[in-house]
C-alpha positions as CSV (number, residue, x, y, z in Angstrom):
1,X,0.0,0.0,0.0
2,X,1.4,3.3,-0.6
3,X,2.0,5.4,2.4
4,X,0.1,8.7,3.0
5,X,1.8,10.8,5.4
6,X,4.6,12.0,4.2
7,X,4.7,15.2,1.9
8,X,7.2,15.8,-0.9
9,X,8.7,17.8,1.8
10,X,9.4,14.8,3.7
11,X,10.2,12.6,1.0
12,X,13.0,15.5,-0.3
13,X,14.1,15.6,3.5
14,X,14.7,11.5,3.4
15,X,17.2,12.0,0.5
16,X,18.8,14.1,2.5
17,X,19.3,11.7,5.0
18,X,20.2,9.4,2.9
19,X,23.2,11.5,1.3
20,X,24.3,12.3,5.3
21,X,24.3,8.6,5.4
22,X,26.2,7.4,2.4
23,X,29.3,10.2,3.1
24,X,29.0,10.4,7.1
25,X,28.0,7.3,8.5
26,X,28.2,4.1,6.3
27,X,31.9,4.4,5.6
28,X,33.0,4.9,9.0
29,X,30.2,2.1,10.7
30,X,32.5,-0.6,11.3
31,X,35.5,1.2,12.7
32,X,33.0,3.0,15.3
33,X,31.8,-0.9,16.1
34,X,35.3,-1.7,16.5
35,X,35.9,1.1,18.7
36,X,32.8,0.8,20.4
37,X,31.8,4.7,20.4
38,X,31.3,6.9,17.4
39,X,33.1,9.8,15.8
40,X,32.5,13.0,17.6
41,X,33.0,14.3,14.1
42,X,29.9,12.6,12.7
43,X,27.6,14.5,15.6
44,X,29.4,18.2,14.2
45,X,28.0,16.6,10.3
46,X,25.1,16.0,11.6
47,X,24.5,19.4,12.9
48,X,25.6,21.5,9.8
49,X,23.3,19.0,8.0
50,X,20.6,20.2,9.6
51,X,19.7,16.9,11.4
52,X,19.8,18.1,14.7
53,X,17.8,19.9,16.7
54,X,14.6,19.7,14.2
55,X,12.2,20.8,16.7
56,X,14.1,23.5,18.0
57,X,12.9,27.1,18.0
58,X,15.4,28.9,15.0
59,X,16.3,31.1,17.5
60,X,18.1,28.7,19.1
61,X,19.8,27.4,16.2
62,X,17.2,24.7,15.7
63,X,15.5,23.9,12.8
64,X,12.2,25.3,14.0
65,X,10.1,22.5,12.5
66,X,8.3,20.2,15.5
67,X,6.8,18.0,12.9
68,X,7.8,14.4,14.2
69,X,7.6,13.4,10.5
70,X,11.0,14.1,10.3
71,X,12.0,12.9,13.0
72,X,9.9,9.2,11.6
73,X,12.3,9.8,8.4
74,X,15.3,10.2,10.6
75,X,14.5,7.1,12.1
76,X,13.5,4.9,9.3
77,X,16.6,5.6,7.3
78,X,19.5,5.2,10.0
79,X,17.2,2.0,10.3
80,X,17.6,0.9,6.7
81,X,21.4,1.7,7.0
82,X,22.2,-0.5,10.2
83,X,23.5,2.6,12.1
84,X,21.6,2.7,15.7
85,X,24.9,3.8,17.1
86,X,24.6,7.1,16.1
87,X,21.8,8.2,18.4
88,X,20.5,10.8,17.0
89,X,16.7,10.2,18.0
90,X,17.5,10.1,21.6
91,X,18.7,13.3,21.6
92,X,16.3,15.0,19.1
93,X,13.5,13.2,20.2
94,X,14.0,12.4,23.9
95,X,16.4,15.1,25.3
96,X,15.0,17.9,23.0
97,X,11.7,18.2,24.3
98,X,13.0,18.3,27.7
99,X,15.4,21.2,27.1
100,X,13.1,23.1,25.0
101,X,9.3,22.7,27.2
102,X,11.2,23.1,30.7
103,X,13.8,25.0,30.0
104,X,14.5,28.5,31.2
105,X,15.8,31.1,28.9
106,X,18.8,31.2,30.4
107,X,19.4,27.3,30.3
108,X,17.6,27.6,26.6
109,X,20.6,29.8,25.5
110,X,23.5,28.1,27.0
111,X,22.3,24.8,26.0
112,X,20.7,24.5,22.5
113,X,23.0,26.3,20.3
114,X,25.7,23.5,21.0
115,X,22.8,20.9,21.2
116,X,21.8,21.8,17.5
117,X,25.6,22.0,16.0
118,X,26.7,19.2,17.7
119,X,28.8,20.7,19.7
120,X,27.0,19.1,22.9
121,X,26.0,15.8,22.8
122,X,23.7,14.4,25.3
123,X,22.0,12.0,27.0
124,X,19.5,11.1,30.3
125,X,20.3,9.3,33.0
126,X,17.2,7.5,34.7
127,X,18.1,3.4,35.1
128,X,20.0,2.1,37.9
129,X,21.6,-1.1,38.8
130,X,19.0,-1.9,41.8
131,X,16.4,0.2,39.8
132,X,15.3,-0.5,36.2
133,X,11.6,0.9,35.3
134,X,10.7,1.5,39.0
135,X,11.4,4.9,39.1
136,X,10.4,4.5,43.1
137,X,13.5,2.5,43.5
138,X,15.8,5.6,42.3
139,X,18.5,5.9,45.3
140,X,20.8,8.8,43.4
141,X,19.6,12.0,46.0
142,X,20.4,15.5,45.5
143,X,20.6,17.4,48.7
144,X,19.7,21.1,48.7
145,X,23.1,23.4,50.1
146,X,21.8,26.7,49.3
147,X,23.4,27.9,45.9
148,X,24.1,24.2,44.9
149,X,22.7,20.7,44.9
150,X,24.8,17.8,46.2
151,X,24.3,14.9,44.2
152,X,25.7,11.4,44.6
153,X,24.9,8.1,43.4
154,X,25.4,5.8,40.2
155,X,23.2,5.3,37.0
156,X,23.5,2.4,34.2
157,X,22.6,1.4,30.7
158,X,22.9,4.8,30.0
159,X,23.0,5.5,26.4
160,X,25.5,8.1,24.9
161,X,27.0,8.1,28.4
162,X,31.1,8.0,27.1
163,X,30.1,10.9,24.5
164,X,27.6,13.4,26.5
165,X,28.7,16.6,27.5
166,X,25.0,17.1,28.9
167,X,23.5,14.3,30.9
168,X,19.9,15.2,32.4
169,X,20.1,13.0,35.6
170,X,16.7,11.8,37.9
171,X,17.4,12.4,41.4
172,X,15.9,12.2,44.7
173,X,15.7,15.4,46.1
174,X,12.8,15.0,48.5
175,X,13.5,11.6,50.5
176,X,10.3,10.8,52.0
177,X,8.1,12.1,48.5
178,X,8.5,8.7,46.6
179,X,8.3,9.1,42.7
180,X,6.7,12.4,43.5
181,X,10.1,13.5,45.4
182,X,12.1,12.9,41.6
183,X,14.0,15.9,40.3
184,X,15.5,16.9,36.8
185,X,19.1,17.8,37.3
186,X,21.4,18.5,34.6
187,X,25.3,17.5,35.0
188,X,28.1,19.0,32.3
189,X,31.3,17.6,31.6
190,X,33.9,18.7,33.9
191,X,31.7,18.7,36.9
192,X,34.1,17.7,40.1
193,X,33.2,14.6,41.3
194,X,31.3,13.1,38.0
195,X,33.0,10.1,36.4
196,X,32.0,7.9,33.6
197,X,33.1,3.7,34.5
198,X,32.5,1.2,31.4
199,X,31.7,1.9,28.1
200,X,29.5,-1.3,28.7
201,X,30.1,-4.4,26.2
202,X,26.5,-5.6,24.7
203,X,25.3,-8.1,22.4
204,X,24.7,-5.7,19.4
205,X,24.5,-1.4,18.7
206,X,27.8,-2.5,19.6
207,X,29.4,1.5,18.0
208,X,26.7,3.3,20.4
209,X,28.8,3.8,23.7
210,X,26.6,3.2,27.0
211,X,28.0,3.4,30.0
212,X,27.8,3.4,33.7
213,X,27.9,7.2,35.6
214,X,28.9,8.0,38.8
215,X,28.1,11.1,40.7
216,X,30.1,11.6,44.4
217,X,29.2,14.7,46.1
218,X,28.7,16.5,42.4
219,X,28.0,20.4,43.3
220,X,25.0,21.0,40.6
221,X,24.4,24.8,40.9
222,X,20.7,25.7,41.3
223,X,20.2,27.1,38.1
224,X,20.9,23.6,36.8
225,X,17.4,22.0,38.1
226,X,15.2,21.6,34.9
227,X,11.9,22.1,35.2
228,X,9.8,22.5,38.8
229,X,11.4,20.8,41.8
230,X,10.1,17.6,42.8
231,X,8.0,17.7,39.6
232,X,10.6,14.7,37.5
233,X,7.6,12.0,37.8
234,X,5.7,14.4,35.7
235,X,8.0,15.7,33.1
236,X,8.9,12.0,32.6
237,X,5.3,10.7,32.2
238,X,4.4,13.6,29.9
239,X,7.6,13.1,27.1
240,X,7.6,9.3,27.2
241,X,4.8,8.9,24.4
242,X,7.4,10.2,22.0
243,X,10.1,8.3,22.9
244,X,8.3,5.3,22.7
245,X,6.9,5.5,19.0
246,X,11.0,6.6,17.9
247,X,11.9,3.4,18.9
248,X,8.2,1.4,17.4
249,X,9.0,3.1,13.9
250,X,12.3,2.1,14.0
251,X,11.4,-1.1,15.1
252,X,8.4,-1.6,12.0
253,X,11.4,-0.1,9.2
254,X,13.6,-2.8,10.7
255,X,11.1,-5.5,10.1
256,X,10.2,-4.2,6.6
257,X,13.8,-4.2,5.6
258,X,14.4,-7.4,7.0
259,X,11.6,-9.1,5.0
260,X,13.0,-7.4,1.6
261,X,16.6,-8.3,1.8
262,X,15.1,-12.3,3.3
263,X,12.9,-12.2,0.0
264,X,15.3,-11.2,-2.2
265,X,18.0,-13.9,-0.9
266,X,15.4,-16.8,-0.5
267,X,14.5,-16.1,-4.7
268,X,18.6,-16.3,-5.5
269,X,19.3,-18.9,-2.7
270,X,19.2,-22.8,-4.5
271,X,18.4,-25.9,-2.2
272,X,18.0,-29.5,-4.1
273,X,18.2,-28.0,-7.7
274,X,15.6,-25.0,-7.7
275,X,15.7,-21.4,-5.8
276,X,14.5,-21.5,-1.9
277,X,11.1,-19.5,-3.0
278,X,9.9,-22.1,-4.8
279,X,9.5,-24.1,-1.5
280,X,5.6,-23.7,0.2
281,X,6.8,-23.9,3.5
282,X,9.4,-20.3,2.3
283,X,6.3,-18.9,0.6
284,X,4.0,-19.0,3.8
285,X,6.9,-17.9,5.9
286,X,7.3,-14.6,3.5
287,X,3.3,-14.5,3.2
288,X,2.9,-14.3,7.2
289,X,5.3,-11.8,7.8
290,X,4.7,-9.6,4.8
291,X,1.2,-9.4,6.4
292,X,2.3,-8.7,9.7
293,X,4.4,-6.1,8.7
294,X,1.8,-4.2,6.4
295,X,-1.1,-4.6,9.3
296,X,1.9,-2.7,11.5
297,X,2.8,-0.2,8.7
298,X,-1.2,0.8,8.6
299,X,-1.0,1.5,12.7
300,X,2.7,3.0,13.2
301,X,1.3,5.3,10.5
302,X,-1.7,6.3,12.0
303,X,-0.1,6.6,15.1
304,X,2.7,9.0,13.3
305,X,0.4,10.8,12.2
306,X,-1.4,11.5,15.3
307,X,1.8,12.3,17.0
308,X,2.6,15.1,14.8
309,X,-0.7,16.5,14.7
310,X,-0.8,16.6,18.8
311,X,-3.4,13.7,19.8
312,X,-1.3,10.5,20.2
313,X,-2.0,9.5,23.8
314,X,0.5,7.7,25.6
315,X,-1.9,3.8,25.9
316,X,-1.8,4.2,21.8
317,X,2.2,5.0,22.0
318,X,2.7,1.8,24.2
319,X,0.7,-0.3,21.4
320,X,2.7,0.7,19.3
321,X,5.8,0.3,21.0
322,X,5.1,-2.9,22.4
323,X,3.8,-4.7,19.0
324,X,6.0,-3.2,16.1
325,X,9.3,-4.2,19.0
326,X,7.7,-7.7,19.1
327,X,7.3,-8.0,15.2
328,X,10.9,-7.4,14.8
329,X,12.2,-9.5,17.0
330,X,9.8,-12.6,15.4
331,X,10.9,-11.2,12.0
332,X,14.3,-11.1,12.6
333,X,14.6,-14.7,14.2
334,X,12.4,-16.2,11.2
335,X,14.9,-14.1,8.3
336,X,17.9,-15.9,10.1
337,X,16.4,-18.9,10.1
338,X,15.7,-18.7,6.4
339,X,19.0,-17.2,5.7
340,X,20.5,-20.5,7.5
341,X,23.9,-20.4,8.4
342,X,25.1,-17.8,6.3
343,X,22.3,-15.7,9.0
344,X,24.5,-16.6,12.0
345,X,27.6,-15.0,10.4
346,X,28.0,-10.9,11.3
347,X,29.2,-9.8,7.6
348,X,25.1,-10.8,6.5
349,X,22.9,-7.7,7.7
350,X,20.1,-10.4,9.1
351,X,22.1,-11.2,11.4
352,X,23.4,-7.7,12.5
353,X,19.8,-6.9,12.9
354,X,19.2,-9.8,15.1
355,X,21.2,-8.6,17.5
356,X,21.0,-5.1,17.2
357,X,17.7,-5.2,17.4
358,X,17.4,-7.4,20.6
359,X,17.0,-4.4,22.6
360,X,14.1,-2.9,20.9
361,X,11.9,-5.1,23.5
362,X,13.7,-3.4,26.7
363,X,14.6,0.2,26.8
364,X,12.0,3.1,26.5
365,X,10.1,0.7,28.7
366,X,9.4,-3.3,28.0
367,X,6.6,-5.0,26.9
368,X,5.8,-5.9,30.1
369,X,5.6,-2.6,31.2
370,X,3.7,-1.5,27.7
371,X,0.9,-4.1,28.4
372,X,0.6,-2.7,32.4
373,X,-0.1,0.6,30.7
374,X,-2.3,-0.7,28.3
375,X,-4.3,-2.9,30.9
376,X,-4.4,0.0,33.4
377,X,-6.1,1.9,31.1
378,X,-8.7,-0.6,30.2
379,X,-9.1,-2.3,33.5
380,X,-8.2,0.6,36.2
């Protein structure tokens, strides 16, 4: 079915991308897996591209455009490339809207002109090792000294954590409040007393650097709490929606692709004299999950284009994050298995995606979480 919401506006943006992509990115992928953290360099391209900071008022250098459209483009094509490890959604999608809806103007200035060029790279810091989605469980405190906030404790999993010269931190700042005692507090490079441990070995997105943060008696001046005091739970609750469908359309472009590249191998592939597509059992497998995928394409759609207009609620966002993260997974366990075992070695894409895509399931909240929401919402 051809899709309806994009514009030739969008459509002239994804070349765009693409180009970024093709000189930037591709050439450069494999030494950045190697290394395990990505090119500063590539963040500065992506700025004078004009791929940062979309949503962000021009005054600020941003792009001035909030339409998550582009942000769905941005997504779908480092998906088609095999790049997750430039993270470029999490900070336009995720850290943006913090920085530009509870922002002061002061922190607005200092902040986004980098954040669009760049310049400063960033990243949040909510998960620690006793505390995963519980936000309850959050031990890092920040204790009020007057002009300063003393902050100590330890996050993990935290993505962009080697590279991020920004790193909005949830802390406890009222002991006895709970999740409603949570904090925004935002930690710069250089600050006495932060440290960064492992750049954390995973499974796949092996070039996207995620580390472990420490924070020991941290002076975070005043002016550095974002957004109302005590009011984290909130600001977290209210910018999760959009986090959650970057990572569903990702998920649904990372199926599609998977499909095309199985279908195209399992026509060229030969097994007892004739090509692998000639096989029933190969035919229903493609059949299934090129139906899957288009029933997914029709909702992540709709769902897009709800987001951008403004009406996406956050049980709709949690379908959708929960159900395209699940297709891919089952998609990219069934194009291995068709691949056979030319899908278990890393120089095939299937099984790049395999792995790399493991993690769709877990961060921005599992599916375990996604179905609580859902079933809250339906049950009470």
């Amino acid at each position: 079915m051809p899709r309806q919401i994009y514009t030739e506006d969008h459509e002239a943006f994804r070349e765009t991308v693409r180009t970024f992509l093709a000189k930037e990115v591709t050439p450069h992928y494999d030494q950045w897996e190697k290394d395990g953290i990505v090119s500063r360099d590539a963040w500065r391209a992506a700025g004078r591209q004009g791929l940062l900071g979309m949503a962000v008022p021009e005054e600020y250098g941003g792009g001035g455009q909030p339409d998550f459209r582009y942000s769905a483009v941005l997504a779908e094509e480092f998906t088609r490339a095999g790049a997750p490890g430039l993270a470029i959604g999490l900070h336009n999608d995720i850290i943006g809207p913090y920085l530009t809806t509870l922002g002061t103007e002061e922190q607005k200035r200092r902040w986004l002109p980098g954040f669009c060029s760049g310049e400063i790279i960033t990243a949040i810091a909510m998960t620690e090792p006793g505390a995963g989605s519980d936000l309850q469980g959050i031990r890092t405190s920040a204790e009020d000294r007057g002009d300063h906030w003393l902050l100590n404790g330890s996050k993990t999993f935290i993505s962009n954590g080697i590279l991020a010269d920004l790193v909005i931190v949830v802390a406890k700042t009222t002991p006895e409040g709970g999740a409603h005692g949570l904090s925004l507090l935002v930690v710069e490079r250089g600050m006495e007393g932060f440290e960064r441990g492992r750049n954390l070995d995973k499974i796949g997105q092996k070039a996207q650097d995620t580390a472990e943060l420490f924070f020991h008696d941290v002076r975070v001046p005043k002016e550095n709490l974002l957004g109302e005091l005590n009011g984290a739970f909130i600001h977290l609750m209210t910018h999760l929606a959009q986090e959650r469908m970057g990572i569903a359309v990702a998920a649904i472009a990372a199926a599609e692709y998977l499909l095309e590249i199985t279908t195209q191998y399992v026509k060229e592939r030969e097994a007892f004299g004739r090509p692998l597509a000639k096989l029933q059992h190969i035919r229903f497998e493609i059949a299934e999950m090129a139906t899957e995928c288009a029933v997914t394409r029709a909702f992540l759609d709709r769902c897009i284009a709800d987001h951008a207009a403004g009406t996406l609620d956050a049980v709709h966002a949690s379908m959708a994050k929960w159900w395209a993260t699940e297709l891919q997974k089952r998609v990219a366990d069934r194009c291995l298995q068709l691949h056979g075992g030319y899908g278990y070695m890393t120089e095939y894409r299937v099984a790049k995606a395999f792995t790399d895509g493991r993690i769709l399931t877990i961060y921005g909240g599992t599916t375990e979480i996604m179905k609580e929401i859902i079933g809250r919402s339906l049950l009470g």
